[in-house]
N, C-alpha and C positions, 0 to 999 in steps of 0.2 A: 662531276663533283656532287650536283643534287642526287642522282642515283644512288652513292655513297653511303649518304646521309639518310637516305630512305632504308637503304636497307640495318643500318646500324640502328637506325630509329622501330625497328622492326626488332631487331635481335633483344634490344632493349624491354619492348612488350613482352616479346617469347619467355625473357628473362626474368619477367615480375610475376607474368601468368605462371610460371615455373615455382618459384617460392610461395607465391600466397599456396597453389595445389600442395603445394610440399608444406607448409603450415595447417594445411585443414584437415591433413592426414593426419598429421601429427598429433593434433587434440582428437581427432577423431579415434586414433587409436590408444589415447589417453583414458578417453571418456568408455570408449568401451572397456579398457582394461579395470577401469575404478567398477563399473557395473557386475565386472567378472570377481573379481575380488568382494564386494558385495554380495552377490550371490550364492559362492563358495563360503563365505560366513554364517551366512542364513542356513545353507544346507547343512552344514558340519554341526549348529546350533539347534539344526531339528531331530539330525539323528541320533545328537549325545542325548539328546531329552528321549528319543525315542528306546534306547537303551537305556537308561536311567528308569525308564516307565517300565520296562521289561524284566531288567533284574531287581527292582524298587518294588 
């Protein structure tokens, strides 16, 4: 019966380490999405000025 309990008390761990990794992805690829989206602003923002300077 303690074997049992050991090993379910185990599955339990595997099970939280499972979610939090699966939560840190999450924002991780959150946070790089917002940075990608950011940057694609900035770029699209320097080449219309960059055009603007060209036929301006």
């Amino acid at each position: 019966m303690d074997c049992r309990a050991q090993i379910s008390f185990e599955y339990l761990v595997l099970a939280t380490f499972a979610i939090i990794l699966a939560i840190a992805a999450a924002l991780l690829l959150d946070t790089l999405r917002t940075i990608s989206l950011s940057s694609q602003a900035k770029i699209l923002n320097y080449r219309n000025k960059t055009i603007e300077s060209i036929l301006g």
